[in-house]
C-alpha positions as CSV (number, residue, x, y, z in Angstrom):
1,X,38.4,60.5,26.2
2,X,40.4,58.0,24.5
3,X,39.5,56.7,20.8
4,X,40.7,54.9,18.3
5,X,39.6,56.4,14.5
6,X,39.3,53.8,11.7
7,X,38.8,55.7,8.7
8,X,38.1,54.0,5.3
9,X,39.8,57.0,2.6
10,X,37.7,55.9,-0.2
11,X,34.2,56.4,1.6
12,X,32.1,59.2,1.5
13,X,32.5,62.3,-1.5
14,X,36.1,62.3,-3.0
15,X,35.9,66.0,-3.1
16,X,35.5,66.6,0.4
17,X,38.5,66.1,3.1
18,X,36.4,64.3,5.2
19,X,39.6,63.6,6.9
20,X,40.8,67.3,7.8
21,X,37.0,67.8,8.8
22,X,36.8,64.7,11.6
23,X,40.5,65.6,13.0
24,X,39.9,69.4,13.9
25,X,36.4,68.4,15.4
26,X,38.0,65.8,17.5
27,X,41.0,68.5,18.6
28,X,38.4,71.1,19.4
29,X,37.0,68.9,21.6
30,X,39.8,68.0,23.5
31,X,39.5,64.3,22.0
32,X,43.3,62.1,22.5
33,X,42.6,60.0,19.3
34,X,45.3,57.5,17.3
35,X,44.0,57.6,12.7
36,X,44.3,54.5,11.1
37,X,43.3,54.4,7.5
38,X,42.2,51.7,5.8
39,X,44.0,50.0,2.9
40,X,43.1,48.7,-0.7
41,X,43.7,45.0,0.8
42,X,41.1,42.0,1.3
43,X,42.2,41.7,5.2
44,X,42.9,44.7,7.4
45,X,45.4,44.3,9.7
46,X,43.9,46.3,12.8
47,X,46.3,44.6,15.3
48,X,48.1,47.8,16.3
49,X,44.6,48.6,18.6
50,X,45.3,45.9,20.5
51,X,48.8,47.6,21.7
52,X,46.6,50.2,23.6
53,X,43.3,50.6,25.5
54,X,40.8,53.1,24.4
55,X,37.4,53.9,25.7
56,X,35.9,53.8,22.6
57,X,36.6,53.1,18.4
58,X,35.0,55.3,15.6
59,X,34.6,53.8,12.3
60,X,33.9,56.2,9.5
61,X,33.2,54.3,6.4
62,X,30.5,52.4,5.0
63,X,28.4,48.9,6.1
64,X,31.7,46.7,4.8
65,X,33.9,48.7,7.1
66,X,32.0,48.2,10.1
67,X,31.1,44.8,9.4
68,X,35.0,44.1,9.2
69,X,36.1,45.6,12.2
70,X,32.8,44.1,14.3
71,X,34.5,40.6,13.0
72,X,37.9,41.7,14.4
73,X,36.0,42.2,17.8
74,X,34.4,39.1,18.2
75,X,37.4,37.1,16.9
76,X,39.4,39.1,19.9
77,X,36.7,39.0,22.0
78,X,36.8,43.1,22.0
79,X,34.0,44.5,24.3
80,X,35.1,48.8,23.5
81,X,32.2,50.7,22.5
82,X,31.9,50.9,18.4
83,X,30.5,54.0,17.1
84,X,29.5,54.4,13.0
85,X,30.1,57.8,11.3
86,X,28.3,56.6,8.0
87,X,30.4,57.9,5.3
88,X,29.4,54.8,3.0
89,X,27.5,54.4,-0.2
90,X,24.4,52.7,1.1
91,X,25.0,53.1,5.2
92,X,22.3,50.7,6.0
93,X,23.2,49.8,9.3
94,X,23.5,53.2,10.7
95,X,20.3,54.0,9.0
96,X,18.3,51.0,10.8
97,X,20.4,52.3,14.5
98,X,19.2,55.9,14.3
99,X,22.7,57.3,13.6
100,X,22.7,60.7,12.1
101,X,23.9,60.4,8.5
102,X,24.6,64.3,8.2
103,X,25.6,66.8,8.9
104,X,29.2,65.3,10.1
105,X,29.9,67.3,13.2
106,X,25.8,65.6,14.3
107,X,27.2,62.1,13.7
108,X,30.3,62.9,15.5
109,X,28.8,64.0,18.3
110,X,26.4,61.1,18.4
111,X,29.4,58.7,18.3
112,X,31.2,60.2,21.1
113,X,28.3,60.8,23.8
114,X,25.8,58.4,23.0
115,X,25.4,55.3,25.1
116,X,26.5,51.5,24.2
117,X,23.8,49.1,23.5
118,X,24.1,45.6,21.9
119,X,23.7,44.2,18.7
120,X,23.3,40.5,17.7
121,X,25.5,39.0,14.8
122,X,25.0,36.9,12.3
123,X,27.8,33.7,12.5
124,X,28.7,31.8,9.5
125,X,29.9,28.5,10.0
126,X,31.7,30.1,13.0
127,X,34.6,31.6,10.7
128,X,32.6,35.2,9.3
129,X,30.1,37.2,10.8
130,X,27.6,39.4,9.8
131,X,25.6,42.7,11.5
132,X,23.1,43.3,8.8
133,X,22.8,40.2,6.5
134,X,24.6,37.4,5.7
135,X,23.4,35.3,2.1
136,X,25.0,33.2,-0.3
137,X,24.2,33.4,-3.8
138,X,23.9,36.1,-6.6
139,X,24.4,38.7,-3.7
140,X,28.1,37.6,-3.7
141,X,28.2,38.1,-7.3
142,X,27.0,42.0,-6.8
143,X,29.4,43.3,-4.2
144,X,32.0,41.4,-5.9
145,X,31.7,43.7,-8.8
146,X,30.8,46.8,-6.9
147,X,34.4,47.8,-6.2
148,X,35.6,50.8,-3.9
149,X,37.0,52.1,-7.4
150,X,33.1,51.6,-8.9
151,X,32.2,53.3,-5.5
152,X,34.2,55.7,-4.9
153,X,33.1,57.0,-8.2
154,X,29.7,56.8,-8.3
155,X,28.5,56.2,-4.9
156,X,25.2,54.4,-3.9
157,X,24.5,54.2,-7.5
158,X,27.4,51.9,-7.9
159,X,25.5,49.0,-6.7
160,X,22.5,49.7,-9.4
161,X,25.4,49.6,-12.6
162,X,27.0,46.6,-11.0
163,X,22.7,45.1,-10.5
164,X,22.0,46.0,-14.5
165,X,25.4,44.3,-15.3
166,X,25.1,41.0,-13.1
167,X,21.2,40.2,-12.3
168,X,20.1,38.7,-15.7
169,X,23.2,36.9,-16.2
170,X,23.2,35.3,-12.6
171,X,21.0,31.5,-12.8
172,X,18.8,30.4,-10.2
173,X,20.4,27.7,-7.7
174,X,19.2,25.3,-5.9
175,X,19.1,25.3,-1.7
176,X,18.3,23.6,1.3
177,X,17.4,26.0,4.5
178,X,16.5,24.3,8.0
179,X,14.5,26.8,10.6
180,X,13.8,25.4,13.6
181,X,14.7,22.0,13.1
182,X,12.5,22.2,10.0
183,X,13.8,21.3,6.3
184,X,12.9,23.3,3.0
185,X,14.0,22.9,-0.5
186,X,13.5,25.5,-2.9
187,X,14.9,27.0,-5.9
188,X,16.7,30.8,-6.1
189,X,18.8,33.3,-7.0
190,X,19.8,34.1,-3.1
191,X,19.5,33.1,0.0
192,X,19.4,35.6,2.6
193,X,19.1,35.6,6.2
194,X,18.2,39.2,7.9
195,X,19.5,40.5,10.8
196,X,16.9,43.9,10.9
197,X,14.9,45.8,8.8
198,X,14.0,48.5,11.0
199,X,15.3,50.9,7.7
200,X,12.1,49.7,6.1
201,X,9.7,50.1,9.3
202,X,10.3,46.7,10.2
203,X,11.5,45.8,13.2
C-alpha cells in the first residue's frame, strides 16, 4: 500500500513523539508512505500530493486539519480514500465516525484496512467547506482565539479559557436564515448549521 501521511506537529501531547510512533508502525507493516508536516501558516500548500498517486491519505491531527485537507479534495476534485488518526484537542468528527481515538496503533490500523464510505459537506458560498459545521458569528470569534500555541498547551481545555475570555464580551447579532424556501428573522450570538451529531446520540 501506498499513502500519503499529513501530520499536523502541534496536535496531540507535546511530550510524546507521536511522530517516531506512526513511522515505525507504518515500516513494520511494510507500508511505502511519503510525511508531510504541517506548517504554522493560514493556507497549506498540499500541492506536492498531486505529483503522485496513492491509494490512500492519513491525516493525523485534529477536526481543523481534516477539514482543510477535505477542502483541498473537493477543490481538486480528489476521490483517494481519507483516513483520521484523531490526534486533536476536541476530535469531533472521528468521534461522531466511530474512529478509535486510542490507543494509536488501534487507529492506525482502522485507517489503513477499514473500508471508504461517503460523507456529505457543508459548502459556503461555494468558496469553503465544511465536514462537521459551518456558522458565522461568535463561533468565529472562539477559534480565532484558540490558537495551536493556546492548544498545543493546554489541549481540549483551550477552547473553555478562550469561551471564559470571549462569550460575555461577544453581542448578539441579528440574522436572516431561509430553510426550504422559507424566511426567518431572529436575533443571536451564532448561527450554526450541523452536519451530524451522532457524538451526542443524534443521528
Amino acid at each position: 500500500m501506498k499513502i500519503f501521511v499529513i501530520y499536523n506537529p502541534v496536535s496531540g501531547l507535546r511530550w510524546i513523539d507521536n511522530a517516531s510512533k506512526i513511522k515505525k508502525i507504518l515500516l513494520d507493516r511494510k507500508v511505502d508512505y511519503t510525511w508531510f508536516e504541517t506548517k504554522p501558516v493560514p493556507h497549506q500548500d498540499f500541492s506536492i500530493f498531486l505529483q503522485d498517486s496513492y491509494e490512500r491519505v492519513l491525516v493525523v491531527g485534529g477536526d481543523g486539519t481534516v477539514r482543510e485537507v477535505a477542502q483541498f479534495f473537493i477543490e481538486n476534485k480528489i476521490s483517494v480514500p481519507l483516513a483520521i488518526i484523531p490526534l486533536g484537542s476536541a476530535n469531533i468528527l472521528a468521534l461522531t465516525l466511530g474512529i478509535p481515538l486510542f490507543p494509536l496503533s488501534n487507529s492506525l490500523d482502522f485507517a489503513l484496512t477499514s473500508s471508504s464510505q461517503t460523507l456529505d459537506a457543508i459548502s459556503v458560498n461555494r468558496q469553503y467547506y465544511a465536514l462537521i459545521c459551518a456558522g458565522q458569528g461568535y463561533d468565529t470569534s472562539l477559534i480565532n482565539q484558540t490558537t495551536r500555541k493556546l492548544k498545543k498547551q493546554y489541549g481540549v481545555f483551550a477552547y473553555v479559557i478562550s469561551f471564559l475570555k470571549t462569550f460575555f464580551l461577544y453581542f448578539n447579532h441579528r440574522y436572516t436564515i431561509v430553510v426550504d424556501g422559507k424566511r426567518y428573522e431572529t436575533v443571536g450570538k451564532i448561527a450554526i448549521v450541523l452536519n451530524g451529531l451522532s457524538v451526542l446520540g443524534i443521528p
